[in-house]
Structure formats: C-alpha cells, structure tokens
N, C-alpha and C positions, 0 to 999 in steps of 0.2 A: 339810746343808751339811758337815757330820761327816765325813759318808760320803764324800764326792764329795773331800772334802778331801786324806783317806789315798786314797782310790784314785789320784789325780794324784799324790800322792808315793812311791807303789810302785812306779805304772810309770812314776816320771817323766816325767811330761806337763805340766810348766809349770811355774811358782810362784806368789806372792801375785799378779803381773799379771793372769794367764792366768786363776787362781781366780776373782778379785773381777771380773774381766770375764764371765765366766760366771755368776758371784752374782746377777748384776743382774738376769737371767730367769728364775731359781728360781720367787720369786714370783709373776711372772703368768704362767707356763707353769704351772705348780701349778693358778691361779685356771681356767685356758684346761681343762685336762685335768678337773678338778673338776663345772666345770658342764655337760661335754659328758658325761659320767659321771650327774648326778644328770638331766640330761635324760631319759637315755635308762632310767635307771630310770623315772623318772615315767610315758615312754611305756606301758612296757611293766603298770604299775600300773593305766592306764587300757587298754590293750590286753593281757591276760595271754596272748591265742593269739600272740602277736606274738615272736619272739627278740628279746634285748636284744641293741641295734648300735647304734654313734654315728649318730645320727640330724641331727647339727647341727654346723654348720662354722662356730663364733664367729672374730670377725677377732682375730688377733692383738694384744696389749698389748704396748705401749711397753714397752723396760728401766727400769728404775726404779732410781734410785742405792743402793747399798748402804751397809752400813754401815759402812766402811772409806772411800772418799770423802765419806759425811758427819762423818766426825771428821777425816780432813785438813782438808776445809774449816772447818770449827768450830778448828782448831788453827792455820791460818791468818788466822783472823780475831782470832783471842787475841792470835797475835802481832803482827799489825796493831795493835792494840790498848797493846801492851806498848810498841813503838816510838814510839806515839804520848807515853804516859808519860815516856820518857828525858827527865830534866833537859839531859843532856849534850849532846844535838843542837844 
C-alpha cells in the first residue's frame, strides 16, 4: 500500500479518493494471484515433468471496505452518538 501510495503521488495519478478506491482490491487480488500461484506449484510437485503455469481461473472476490471507510464510518457513528448526548437540543 506503501508503494502504490508514492507511485500515484509522483506521477500524480489521484489522491486519498482514487487510492482508497483502489485499496479495496489489494486484498483479494493478492488472495486471487496467491492461490493461483500456490496451485500451480502443487501441480507441478505432483507433476515434476510438467512447466509451472496458472492452471486455474478462481472467480474474482468482491472489494472489500478498507480502512479508511471503516473509520469514517465508526467516526460517524461517534458522532451520531455525541448528538445524541447534547443536553442542549
């Protein structure tokens, strides 16, 4: 996330939107590339005359909220919360 962070601010390619929109599929693009990786070793562990190749095409994983929309919303419910509190209402 480091990385990916400064390369969009070097070549200016977005901000915080454009990042945390693309945050969201770190993770299960990671999960997706990972186990078509450890598949295809396995094959090849059972098959040693075999080349290692992606041998498997998993479906794609949903985005999944990152961690910058779950602390808006948690900062949003605080202050739902704090509203509620006001004597003065």
């Amino acid at each position: 996330m480091w990385y990916i962070g400064l390369r969009m601010k070097d070549k200016k390619s977005g901000g915080l939107e454009e990042f945390n929109n693309a945050a969201g599929h770190f993770e299960p693009l990671s999960e997706e590339v990972a186990s078509i990786f450890v598949d295809a070793l396995l094959h090849v562990i059972h098959n040693p005359k075999d080349m290692i190749t992606a041998r498997t095409n998993p479906a794609p994983k949903p985005r999944i909220k990152t961690t910058i929309e779950k602390s808006l919303e948690t900062m949003e419910k605080i202050k739902d919360r704090l509203q509620d509190l006001n004597p003065f209402d």
